[in-house]
PASEBA-1860 file (N, C-alpha, C; in nm, 3 decimals):
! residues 110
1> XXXXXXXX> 0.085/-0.119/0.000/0.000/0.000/0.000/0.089/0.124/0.000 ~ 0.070/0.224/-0.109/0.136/0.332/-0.083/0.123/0.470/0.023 ~ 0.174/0.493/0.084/0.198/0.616/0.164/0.129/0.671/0.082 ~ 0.038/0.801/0.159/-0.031/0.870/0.118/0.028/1.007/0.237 ~ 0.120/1.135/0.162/0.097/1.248/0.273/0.012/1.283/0.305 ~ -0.010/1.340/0.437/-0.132/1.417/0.454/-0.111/1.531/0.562 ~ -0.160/1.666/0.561/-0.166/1.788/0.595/-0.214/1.776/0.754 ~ -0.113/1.734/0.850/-0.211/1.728/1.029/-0.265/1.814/1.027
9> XXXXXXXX> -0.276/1.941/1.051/-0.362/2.032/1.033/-0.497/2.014/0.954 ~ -0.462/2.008/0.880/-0.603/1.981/0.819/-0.686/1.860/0.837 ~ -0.625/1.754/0.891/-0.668/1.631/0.946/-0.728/1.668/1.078 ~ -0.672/1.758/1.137/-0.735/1.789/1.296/-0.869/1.891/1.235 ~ -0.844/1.944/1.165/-0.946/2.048/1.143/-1.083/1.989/1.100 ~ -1.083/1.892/1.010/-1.150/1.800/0.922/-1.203/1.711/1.036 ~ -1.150/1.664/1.180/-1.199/1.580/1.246/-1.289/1.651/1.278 ~ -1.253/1.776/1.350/-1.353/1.878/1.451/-1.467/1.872/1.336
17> XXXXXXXX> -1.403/1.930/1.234/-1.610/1.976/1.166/-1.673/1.863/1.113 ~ -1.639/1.774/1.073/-1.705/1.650/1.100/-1.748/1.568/1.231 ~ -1.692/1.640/1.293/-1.750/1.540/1.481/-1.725/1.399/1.476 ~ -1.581/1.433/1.438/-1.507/1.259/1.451/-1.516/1.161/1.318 ~ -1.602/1.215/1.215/-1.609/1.096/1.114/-1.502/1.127/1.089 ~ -1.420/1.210/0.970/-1.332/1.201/0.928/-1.194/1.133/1.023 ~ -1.195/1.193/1.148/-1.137/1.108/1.220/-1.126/0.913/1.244 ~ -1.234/0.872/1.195/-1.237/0.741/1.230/-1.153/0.695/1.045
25> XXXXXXXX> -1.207/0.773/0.944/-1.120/0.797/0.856/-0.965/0.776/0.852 ~ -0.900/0.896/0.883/-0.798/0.890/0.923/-0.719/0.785/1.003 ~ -0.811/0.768/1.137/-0.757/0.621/1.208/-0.740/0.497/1.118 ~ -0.849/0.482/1.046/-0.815/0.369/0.947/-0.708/0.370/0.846 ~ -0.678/0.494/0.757/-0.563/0.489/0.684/-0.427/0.470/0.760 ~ -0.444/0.546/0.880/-0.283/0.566/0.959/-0.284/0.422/0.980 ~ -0.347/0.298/1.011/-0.327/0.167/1.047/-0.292/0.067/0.952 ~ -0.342/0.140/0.838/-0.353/0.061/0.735/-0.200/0.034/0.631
33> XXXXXXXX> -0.193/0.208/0.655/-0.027/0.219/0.570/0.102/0.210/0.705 ~ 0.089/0.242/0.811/0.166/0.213/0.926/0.192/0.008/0.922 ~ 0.112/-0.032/0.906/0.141/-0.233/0.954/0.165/-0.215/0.776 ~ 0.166/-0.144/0.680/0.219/-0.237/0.531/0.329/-0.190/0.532 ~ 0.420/-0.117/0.590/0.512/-0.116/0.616/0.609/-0.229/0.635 ~ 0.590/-0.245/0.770/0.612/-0.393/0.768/0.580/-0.551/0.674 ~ 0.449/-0.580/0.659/0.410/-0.643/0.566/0.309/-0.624/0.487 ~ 0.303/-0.565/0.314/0.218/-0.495/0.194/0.083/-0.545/0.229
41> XXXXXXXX> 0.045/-0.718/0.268/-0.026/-0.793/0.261/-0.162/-0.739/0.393 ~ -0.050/-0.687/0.509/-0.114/-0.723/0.649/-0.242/-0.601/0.615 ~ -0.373/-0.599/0.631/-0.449/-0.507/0.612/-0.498/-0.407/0.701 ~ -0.390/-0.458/0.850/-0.383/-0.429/0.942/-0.566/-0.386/1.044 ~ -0.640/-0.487/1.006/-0.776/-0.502/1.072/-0.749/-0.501/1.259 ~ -0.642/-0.588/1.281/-0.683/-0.569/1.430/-0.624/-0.422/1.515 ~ -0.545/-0.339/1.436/-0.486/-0.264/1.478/-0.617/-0.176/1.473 ~ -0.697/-0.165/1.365/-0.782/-0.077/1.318/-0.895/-0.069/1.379
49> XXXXXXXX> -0.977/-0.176/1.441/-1.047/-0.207/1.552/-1.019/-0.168/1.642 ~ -0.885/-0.183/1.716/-0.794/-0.123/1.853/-0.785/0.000/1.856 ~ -0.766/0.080/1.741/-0.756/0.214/1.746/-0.871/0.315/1.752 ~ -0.978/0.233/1.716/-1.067/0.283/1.681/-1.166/0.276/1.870 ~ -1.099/0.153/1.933/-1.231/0.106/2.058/-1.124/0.131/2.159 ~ -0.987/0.108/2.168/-0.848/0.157/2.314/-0.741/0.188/2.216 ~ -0.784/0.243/2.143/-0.696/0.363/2.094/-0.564/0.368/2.136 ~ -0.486/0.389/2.227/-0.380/0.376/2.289/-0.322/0.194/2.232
57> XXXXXXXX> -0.400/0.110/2.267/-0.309/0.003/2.247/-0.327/-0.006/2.100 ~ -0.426/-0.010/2.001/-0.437/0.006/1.856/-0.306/0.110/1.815 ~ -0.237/0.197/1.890/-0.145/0.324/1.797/-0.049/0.251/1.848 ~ -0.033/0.174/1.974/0.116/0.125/2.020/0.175/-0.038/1.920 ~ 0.059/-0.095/1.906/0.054/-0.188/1.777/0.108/-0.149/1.691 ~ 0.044/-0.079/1.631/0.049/-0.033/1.465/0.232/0.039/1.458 ~ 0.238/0.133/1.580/0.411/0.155/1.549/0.508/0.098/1.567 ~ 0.437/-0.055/1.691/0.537/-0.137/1.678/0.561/-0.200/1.523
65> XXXXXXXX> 0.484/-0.227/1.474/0.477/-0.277/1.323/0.556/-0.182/1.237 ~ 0.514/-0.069/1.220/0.589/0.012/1.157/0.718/0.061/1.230 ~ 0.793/0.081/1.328/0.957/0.009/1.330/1.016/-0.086/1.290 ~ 0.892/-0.154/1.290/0.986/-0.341/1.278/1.000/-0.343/1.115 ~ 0.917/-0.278/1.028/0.897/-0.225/0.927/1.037/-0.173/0.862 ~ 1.015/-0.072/0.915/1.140/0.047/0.886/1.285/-0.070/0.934 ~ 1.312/-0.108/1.033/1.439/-0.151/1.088/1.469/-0.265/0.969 ~ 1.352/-0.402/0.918/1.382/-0.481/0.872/1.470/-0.408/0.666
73> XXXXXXXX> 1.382/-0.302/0.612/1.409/-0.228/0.522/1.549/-0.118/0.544 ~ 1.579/-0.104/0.665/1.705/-0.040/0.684/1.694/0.151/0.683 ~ 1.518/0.162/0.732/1.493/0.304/0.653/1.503/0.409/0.873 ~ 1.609/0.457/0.869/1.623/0.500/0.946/1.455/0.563/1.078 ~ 1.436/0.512/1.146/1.288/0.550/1.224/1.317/0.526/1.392 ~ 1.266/0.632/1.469/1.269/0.576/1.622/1.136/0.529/1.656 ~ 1.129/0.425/1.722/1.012/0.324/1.761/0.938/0.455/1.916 ~ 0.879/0.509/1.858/0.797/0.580/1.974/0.698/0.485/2.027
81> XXXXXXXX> 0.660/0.368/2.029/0.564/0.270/2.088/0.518/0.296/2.206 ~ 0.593/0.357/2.295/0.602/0.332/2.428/0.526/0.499/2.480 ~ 0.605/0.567/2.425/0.567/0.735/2.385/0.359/0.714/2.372 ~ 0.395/0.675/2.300/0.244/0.638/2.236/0.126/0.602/2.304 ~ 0.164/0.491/2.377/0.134/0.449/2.458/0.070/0.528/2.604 ~ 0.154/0.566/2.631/0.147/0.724/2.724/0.110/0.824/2.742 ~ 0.131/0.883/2.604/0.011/1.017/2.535/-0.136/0.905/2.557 ~ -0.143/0.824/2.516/-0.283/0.730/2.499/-0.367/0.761/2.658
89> XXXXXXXX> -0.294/0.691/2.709/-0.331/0.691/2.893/-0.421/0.823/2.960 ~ -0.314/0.941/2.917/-0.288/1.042/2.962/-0.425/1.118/2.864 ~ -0.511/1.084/2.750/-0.570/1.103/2.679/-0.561/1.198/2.658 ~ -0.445/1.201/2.583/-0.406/1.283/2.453/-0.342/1.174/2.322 ~ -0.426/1.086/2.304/-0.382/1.060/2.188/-0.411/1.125/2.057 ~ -0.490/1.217/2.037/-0.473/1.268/1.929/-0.342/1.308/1.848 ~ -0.234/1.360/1.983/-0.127/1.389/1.948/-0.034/1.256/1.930 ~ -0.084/1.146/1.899/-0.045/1.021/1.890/-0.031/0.996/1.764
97> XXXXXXXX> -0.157/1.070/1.700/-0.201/1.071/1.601/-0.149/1.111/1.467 ~ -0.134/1.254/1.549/-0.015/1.366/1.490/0.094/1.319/1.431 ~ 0.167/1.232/1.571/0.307/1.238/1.512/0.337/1.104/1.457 ~ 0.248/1.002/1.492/0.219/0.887/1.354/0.237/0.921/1.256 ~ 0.107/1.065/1.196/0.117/1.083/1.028/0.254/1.145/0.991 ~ 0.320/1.220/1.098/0.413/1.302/1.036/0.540/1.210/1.039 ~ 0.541/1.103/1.101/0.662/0.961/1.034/0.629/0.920/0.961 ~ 0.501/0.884/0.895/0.440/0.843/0.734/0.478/0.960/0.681
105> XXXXXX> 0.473/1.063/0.702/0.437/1.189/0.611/0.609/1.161/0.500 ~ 0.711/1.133/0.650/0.867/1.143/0.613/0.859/1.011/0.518 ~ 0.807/0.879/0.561/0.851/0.776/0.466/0.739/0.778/0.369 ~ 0.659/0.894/0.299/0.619/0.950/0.178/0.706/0.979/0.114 ~ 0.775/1.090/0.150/0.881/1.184/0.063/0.970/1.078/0.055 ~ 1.034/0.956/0.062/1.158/0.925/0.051/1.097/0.814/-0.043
END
């Protein structure tokens, strides 16, 4: 599946005036291209469910996948899993969210 950039800003903006649809949107692509990273095939369903119902463990999934991703391909990435995890708790994962797309955003451009 190819990386798709996308504008956080306008992803946060797009959640608010939609009242979360576009958001559940978004959750699904970030899961989807985050685990094909790792493997093209994985369609990444359970991450996408998780993210969508404990959120926190669905984003700590999906980046473990996408390190293991990046490390096995040799494409330089720090495994924030744990980070993630934490913002989740602390409920602020939106900003989980954030900085998910903006490590896709980087393994777009390259």
């Amino acid at each position: 599946m190819a990386i798709k950039k996308r504008n956080i800003v306008t992803c946060i903006l797009l959640t608010l005036i939609t009242c979360g649809i576009y958001g559940i949107y978004w959750i699904i692509m970030l899961a989807r291209e985050a685990v094909s990273v790792k493997d093209p095939a994985d369609s990444g369903i359970l991450e996408i469910v998780l993210m969508l119902f404990v959120s926190f463990v669905g984003v700590f999934l999906a980046e473990k996948k996408l390190a293991e991703g990046c490390a096995a391909k040799g494409i330089p990435h720090t495994d924030n899993s744990i980070l993630y995890l934490i913002l989740g708790l602390l409920g602020l994962g939106i900003v989980s969210l954030c900085m998910m797309q903006n490590d896709l955003n980087k393994l777009a451009e390259n």
